[in-house]
DSSP file (Angstrom, degrees, kcal/mol; ACC not computed):
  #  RESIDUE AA STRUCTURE BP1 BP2  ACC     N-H-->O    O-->H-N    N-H-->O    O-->H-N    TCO  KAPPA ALPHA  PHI   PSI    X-CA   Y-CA   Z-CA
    1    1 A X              0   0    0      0, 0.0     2,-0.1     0, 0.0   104,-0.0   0.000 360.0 360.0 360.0 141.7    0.0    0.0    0.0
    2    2 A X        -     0   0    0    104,-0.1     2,-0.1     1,-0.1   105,-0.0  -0.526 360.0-112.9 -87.1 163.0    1.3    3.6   -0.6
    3    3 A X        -     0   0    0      1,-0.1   103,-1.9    -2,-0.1    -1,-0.1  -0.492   8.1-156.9 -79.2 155.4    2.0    6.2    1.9
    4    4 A X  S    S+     0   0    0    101,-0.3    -1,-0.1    -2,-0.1     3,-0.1   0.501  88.9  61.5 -65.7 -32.4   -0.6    9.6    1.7
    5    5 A X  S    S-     0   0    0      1,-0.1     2,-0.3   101,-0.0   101,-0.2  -0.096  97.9-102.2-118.7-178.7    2.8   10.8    3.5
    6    6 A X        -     0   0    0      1,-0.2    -1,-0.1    -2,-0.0    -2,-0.1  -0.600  63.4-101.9 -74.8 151.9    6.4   11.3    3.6
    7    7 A X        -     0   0    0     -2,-0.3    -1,-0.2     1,-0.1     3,-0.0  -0.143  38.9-111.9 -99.4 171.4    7.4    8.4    5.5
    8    8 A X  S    S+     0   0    0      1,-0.2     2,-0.4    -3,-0.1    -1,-0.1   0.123  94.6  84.9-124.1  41.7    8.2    9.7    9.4
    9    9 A X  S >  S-     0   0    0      3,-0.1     3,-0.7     0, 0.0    39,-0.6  -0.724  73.6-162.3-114.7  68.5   12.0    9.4   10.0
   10   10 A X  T 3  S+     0   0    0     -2,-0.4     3,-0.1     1,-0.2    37,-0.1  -0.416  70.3  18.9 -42.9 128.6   12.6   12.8    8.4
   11   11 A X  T 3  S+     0   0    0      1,-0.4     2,-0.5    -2,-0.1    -1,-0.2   0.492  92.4 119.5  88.0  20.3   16.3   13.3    7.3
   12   12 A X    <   +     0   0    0     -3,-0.7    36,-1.7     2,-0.0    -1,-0.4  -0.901  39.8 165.1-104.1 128.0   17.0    9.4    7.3
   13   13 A X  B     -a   48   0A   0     -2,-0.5    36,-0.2    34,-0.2    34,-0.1  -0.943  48.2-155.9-164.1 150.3   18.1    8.5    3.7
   14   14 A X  S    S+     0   0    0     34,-5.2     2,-0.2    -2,-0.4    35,-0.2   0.360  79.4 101.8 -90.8  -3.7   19.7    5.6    2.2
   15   15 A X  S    S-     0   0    0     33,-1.0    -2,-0.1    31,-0.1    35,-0.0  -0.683  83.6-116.0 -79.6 130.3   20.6    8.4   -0.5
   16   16 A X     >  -     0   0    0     -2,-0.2     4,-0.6     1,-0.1    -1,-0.0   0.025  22.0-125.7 -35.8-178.7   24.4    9.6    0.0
   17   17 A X  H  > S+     0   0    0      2,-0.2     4,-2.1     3,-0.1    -1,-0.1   0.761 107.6  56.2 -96.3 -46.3   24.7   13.3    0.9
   18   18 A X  H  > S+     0   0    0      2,-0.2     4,-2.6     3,-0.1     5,-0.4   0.791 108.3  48.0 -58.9 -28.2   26.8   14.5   -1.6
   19   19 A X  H  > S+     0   0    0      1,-0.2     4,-3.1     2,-0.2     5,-0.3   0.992 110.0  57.9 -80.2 -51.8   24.2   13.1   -4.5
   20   20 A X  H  X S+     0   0    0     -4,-0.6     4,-1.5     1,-0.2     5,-0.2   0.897 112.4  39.8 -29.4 -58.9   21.4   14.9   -2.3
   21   21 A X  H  X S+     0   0    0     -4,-2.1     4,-2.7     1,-0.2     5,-0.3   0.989 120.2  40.8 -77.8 -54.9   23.3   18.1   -2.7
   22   22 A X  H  X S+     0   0    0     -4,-2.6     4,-3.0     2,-0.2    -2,-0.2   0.975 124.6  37.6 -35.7 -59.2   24.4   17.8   -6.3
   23   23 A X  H  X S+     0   0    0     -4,-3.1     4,-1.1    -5,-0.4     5,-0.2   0.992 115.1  54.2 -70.0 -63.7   21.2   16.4   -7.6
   24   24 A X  H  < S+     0   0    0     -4,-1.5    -1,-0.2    -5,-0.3    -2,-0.2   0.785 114.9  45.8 -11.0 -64.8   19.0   18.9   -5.0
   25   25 A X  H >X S+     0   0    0     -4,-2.7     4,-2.8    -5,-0.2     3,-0.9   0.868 109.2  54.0 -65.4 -39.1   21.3   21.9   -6.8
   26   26 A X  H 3X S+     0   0    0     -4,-3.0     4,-1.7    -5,-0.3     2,-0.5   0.996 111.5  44.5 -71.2 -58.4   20.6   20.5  -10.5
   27   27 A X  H 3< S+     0   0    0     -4,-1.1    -1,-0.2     1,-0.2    -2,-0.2   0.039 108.2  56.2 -86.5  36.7   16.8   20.6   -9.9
   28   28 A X  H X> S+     0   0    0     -3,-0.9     3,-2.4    -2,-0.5     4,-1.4   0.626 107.3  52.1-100.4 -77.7   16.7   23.9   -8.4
   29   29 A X  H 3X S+     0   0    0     -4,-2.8     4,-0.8     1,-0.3    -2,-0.2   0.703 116.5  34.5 -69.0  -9.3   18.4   25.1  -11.5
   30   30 A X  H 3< S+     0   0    0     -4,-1.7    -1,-0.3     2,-0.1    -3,-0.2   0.580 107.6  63.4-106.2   7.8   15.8   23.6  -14.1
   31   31 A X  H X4 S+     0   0    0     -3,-2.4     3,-1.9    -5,-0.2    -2,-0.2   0.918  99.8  57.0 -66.9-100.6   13.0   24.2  -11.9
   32   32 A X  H 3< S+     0   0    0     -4,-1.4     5,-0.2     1,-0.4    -2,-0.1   0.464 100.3  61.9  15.6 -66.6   14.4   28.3  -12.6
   33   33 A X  T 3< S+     0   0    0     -4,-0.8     2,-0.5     4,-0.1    -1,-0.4   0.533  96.8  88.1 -57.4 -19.8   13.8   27.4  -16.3
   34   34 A X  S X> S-     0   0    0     -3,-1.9     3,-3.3    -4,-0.1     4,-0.5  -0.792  79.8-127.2 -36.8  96.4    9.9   26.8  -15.6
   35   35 A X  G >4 S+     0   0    0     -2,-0.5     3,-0.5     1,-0.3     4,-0.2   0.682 105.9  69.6 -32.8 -27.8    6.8   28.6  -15.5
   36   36 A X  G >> S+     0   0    0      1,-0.2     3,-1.4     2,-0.1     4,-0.6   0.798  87.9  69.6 -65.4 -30.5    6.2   27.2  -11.9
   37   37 A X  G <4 S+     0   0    0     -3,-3.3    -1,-0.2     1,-0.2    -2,-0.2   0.765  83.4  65.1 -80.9 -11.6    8.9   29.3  -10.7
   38   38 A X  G << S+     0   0    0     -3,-0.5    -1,-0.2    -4,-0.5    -2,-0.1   0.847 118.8  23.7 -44.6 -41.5    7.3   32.4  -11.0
   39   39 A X  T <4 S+     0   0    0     -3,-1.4    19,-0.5    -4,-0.2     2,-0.2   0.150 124.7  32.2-127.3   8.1    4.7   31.5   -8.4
   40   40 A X     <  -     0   0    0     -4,-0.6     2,-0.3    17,-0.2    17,-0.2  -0.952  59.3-136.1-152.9 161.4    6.5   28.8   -6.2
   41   41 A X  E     -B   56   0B   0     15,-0.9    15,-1.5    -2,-0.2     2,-0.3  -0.935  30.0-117.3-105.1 160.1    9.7   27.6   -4.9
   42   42 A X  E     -B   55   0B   0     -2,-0.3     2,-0.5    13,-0.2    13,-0.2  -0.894  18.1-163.6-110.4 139.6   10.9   24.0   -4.8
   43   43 A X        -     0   0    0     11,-1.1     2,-0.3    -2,-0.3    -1,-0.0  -0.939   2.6-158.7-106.7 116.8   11.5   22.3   -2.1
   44   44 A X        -     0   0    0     -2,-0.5     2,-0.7     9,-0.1     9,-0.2  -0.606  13.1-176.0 -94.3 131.3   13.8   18.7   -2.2
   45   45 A X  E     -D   52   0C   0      7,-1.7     7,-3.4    -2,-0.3     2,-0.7  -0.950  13.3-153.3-129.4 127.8   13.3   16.3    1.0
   46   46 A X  E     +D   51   0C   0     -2,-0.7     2,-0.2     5,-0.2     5,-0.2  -0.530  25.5 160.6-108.7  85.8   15.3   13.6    1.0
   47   47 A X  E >   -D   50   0C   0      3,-1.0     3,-1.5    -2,-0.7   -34,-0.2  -0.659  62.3 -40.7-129.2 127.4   13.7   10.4    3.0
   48   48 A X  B 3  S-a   13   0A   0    -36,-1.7   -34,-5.2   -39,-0.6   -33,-1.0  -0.296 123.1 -22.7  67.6-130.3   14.5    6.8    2.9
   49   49 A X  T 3  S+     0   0    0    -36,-0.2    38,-1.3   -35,-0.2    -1,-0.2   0.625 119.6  88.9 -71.3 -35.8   14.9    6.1   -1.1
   50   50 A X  E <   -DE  47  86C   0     -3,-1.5     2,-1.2    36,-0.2    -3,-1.0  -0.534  64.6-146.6-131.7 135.3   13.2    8.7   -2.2
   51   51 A X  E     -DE  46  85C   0     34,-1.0    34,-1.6    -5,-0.2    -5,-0.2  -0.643  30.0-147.7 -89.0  98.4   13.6   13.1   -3.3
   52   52 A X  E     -DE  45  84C   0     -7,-3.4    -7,-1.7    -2,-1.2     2,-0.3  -0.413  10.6-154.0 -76.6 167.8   10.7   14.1   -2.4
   53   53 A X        +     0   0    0     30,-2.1     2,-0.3    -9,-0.2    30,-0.2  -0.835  26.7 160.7-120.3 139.4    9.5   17.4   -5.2
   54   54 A X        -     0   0    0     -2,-0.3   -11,-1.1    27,-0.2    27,-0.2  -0.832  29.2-141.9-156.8 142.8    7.2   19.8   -3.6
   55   55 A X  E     -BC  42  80B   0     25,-2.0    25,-1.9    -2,-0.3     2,-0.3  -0.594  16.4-144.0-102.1 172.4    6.6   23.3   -4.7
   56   56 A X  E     -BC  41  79B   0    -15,-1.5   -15,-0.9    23,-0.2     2,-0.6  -0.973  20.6-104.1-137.2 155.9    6.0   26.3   -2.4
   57   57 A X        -     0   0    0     21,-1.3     2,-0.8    -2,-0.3   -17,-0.2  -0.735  28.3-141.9 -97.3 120.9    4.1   29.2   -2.4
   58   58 A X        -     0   0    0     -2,-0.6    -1,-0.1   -19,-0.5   -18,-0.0  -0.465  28.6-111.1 -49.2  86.2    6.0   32.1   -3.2
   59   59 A X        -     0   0    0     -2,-0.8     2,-0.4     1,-0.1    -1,-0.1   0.022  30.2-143.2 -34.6 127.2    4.7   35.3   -0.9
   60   60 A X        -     0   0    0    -21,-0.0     8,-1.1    -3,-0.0     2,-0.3  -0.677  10.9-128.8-110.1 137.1    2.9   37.8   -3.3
   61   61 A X  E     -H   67   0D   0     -2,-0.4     6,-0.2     6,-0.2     3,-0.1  -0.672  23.3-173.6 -63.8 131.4    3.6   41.8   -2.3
   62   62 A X  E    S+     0   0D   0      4,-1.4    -1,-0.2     1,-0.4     2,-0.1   0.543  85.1   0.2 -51.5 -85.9   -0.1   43.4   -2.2
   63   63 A X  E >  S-H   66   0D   0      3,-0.5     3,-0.9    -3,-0.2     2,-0.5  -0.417 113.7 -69.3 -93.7-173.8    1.5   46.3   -1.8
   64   64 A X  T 3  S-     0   0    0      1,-0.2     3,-0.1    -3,-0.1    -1,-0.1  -0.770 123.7  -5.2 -73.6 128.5    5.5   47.0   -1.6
   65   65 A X  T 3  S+     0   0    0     -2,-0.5     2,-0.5     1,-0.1    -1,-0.2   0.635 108.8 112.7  76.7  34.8    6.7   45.4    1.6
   66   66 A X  E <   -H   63   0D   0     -3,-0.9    -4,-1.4     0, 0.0    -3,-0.5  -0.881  52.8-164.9-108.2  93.1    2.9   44.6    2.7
   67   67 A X  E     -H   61   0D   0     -2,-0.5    -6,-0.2    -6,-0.2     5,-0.1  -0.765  30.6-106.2 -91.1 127.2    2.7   40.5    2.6
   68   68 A X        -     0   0    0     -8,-1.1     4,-0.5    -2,-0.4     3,-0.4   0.210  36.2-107.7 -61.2 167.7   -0.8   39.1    2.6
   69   69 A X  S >  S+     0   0    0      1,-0.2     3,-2.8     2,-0.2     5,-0.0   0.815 109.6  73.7 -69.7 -90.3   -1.7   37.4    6.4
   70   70 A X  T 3  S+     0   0    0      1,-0.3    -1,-0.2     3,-0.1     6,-0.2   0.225  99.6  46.2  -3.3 -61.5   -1.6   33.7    5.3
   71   71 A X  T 3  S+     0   0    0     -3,-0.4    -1,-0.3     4,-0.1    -2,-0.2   0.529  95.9  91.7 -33.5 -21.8    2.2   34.1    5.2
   72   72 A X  S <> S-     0   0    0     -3,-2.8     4,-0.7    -4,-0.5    -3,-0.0   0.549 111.4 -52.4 -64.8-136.6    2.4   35.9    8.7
   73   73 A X  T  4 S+     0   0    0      2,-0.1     2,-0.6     1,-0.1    -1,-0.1   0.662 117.7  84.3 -92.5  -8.6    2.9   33.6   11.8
   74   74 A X  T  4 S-     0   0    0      1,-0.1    -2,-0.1    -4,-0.1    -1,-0.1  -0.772 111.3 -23.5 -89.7 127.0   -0.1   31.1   11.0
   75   75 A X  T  4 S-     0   0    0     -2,-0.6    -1,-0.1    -4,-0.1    -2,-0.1   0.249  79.9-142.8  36.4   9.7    0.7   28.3    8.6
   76   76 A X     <  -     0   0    0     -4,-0.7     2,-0.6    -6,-0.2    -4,-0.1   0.078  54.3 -11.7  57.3-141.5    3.3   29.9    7.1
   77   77 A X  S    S-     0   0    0     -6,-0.1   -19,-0.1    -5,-0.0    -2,-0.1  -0.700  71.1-105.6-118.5 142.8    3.4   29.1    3.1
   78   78 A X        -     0   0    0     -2,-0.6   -21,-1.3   -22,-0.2     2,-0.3   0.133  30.5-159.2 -39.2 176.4    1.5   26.5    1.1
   79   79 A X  E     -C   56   0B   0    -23,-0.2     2,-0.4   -39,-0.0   -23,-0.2  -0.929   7.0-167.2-131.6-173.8    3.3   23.6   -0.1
   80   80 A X  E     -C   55   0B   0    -25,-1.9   -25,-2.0    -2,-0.3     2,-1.7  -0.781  21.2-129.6-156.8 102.4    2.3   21.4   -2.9
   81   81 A X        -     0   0    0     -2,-0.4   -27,-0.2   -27,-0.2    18,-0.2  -0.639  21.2-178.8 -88.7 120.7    4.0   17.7   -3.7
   82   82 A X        -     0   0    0     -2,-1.7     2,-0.3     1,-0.2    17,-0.3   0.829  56.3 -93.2  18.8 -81.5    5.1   17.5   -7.5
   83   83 A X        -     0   0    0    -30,-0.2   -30,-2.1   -32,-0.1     2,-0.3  -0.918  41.2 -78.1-177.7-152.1    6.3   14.0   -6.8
   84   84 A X  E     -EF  52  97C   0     13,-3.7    13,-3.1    -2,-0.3   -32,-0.2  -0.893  18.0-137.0-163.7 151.3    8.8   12.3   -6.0
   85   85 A X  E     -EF  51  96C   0    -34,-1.6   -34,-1.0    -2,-0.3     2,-0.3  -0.356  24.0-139.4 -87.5 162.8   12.3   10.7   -7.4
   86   86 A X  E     -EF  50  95C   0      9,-1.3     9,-2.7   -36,-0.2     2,-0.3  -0.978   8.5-135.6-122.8 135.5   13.3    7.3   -6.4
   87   87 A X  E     + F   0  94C   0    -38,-1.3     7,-0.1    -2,-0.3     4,-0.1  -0.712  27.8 169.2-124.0 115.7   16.7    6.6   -5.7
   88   88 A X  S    S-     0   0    0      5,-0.6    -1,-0.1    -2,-0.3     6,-0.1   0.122  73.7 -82.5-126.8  27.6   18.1    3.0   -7.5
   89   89 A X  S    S+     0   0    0      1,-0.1     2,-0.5     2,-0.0     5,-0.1   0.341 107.7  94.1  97.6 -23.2   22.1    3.5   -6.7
   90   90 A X    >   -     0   0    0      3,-0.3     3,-3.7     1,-0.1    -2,-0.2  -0.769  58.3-158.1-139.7 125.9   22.8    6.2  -10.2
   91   91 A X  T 3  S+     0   0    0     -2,-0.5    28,-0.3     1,-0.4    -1,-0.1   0.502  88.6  58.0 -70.4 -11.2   22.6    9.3   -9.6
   92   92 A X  T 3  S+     0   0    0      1,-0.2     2,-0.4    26,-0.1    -1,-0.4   0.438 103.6  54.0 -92.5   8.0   22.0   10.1  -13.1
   93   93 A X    <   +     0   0    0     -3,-3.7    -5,-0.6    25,-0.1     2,-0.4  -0.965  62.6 174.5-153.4 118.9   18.8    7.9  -13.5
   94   94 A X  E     -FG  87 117C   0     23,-0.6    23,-3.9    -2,-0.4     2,-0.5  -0.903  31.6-133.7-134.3 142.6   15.9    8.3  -11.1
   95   95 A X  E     -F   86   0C   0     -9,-2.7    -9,-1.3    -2,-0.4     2,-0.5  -0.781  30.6-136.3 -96.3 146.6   13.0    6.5  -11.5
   96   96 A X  E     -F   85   0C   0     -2,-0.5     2,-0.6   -11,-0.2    18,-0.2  -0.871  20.1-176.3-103.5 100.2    9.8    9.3  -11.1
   97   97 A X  E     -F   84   0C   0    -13,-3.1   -13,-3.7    -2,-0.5    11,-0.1  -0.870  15.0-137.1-115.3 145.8    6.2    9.0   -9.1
   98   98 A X        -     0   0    0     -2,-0.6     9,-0.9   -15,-0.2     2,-0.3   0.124  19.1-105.5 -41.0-176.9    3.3   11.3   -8.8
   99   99 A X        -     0   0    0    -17,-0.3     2,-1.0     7,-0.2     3,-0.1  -0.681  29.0-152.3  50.0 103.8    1.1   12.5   -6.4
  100  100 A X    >>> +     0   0    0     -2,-0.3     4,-2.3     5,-0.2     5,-1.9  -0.894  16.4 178.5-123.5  79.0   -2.2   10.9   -6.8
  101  101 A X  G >45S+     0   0    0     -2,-1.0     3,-0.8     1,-0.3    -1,-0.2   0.991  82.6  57.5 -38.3 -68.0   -4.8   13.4   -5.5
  102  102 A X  G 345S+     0   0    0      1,-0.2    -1,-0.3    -3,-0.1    -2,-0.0   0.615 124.0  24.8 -58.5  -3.6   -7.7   11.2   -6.3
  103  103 A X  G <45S-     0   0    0     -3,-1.0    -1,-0.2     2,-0.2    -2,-0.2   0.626  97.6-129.4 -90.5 -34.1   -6.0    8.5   -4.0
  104  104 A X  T <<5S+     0   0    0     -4,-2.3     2,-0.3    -3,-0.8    -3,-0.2   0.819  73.5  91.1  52.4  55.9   -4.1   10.5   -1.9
  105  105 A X  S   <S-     0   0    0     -5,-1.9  -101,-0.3    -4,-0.1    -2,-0.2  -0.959  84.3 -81.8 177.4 163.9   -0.8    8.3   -2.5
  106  106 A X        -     0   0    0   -103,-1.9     2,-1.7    -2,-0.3    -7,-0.2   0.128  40.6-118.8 -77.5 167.2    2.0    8.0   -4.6
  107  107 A X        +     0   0    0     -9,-0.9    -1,-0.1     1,-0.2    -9,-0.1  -0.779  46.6 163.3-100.1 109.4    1.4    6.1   -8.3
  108  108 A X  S    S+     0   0    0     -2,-1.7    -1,-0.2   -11,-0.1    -2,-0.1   0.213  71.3  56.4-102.1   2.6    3.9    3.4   -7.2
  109  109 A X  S    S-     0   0    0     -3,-0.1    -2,-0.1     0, 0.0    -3,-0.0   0.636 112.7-124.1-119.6 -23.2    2.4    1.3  -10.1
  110  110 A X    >   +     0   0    0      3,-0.0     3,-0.8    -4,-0.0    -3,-0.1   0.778  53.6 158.5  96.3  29.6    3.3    4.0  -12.3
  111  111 A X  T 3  S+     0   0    0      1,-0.3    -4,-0.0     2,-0.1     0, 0.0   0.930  76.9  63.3 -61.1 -40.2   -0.5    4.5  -13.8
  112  112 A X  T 3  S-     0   0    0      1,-0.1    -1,-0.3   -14,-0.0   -15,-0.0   0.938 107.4-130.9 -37.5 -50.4    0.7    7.8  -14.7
  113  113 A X    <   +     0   0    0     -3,-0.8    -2,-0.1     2,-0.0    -1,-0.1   0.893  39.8 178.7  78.2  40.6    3.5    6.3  -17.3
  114  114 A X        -     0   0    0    -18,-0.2   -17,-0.0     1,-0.1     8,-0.0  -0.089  15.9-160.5 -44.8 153.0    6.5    8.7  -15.7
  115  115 A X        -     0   0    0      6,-0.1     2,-0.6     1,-0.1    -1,-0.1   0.611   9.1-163.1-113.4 -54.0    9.6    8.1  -17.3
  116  116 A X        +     0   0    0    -21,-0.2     2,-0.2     5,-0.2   -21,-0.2  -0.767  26.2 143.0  98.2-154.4   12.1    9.3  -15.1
  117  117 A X  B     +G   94   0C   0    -23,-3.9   -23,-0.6    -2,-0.6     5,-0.1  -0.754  58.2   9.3 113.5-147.0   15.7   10.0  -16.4
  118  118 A X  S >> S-     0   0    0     -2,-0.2     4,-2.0     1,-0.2     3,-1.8  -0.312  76.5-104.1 -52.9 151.9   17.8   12.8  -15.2
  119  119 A X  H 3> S+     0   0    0    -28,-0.3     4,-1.2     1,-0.3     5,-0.3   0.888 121.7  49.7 -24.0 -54.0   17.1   15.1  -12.4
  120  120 A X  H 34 S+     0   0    0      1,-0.2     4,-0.3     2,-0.2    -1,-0.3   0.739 109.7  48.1 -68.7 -17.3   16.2   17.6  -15.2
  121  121 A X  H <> S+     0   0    0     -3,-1.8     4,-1.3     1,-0.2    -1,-0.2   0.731 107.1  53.4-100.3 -17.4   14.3   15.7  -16.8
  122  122 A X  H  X S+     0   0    0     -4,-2.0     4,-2.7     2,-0.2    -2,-0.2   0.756 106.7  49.7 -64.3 -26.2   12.5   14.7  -14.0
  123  123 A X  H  X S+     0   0    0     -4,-1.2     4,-1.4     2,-0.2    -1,-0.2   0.584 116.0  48.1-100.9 -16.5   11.5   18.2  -12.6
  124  124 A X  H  > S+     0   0    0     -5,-0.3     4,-1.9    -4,-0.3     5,-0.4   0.952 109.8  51.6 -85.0 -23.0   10.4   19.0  -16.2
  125  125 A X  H  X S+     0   0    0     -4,-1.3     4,-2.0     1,-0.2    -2,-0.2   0.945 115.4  40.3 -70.5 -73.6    8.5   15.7  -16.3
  126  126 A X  H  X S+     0   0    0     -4,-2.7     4,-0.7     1,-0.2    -1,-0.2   0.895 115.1  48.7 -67.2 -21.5    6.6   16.5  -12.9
  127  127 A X  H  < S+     0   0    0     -4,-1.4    -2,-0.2     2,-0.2    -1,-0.2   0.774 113.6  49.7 -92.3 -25.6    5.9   20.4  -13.6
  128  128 A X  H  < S+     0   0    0     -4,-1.9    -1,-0.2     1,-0.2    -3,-0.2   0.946 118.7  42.6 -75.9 -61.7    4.4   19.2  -17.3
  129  129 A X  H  <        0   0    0     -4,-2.0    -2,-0.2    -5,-0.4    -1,-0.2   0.604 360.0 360.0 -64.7  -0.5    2.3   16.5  -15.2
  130  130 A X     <        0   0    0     -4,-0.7    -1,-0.3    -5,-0.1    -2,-0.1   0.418 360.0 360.0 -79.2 360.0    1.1   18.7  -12.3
């Protein structure tokens, strides 16, 4: 059965550290290259196997230096999960699952038809499919 969740021994990963930080920094920088980065930032969690993708909601100016209340000290700023990479030992080839709203859990069967592939091609791969 799939999690609805991030699995709950945050900052435990089978993942090296250094490929977390390389890969993390490569899908920062083609995330940039997206229309989603206008209106989000992404945010990489790295758990278990798996990168989790999540976008964030950028705080929008009303006015200059007035930031709407939803950002103030209650629930701080949306996030939104993308997917997430799966981690098989090469750091250039990541297998890619969804986000399954209507289930509320990840497509581990791959109903979607993700490809994967590079980091870059993975963050274009979820942004197309979000």
């Amino acid at each position: 059965m799939a999690r609805s969740r991030k699995p709950s021994a945050p900052g435990r990963t089978k993942i090296p550290k250094d490929v977390v930080s390389a890969t993390t920094r490569r899908l920062r920088k083609a995330f940039a290259g997206t229309g989603e980065a206008l209106g989000a930032d992404l945010a990489v969690v790295a758990q278990q196997r798996y990168l989790y993708l999540e976008t964030v909601e950028k705080p929008a100016e009303i006015v200059q230096g007035l930031i709407p209340a939803r950002f103030g000290k209650r629930g701080g700023r949306q996030r939104t999960p993308l997917g997430r990479m799966v981690w098989d030992g090469d750091a250039e080839r990541w297998g890619l699952e969804f986000y399954k709203w209507s289930d509320d859990c990840w497509d581990e069967d791959n109903e979607a038809g993700t490809h994967g592939g590079t980091p870059e091609e993975c963050i274009v791969e979820a942004t197309l499919g979000w």
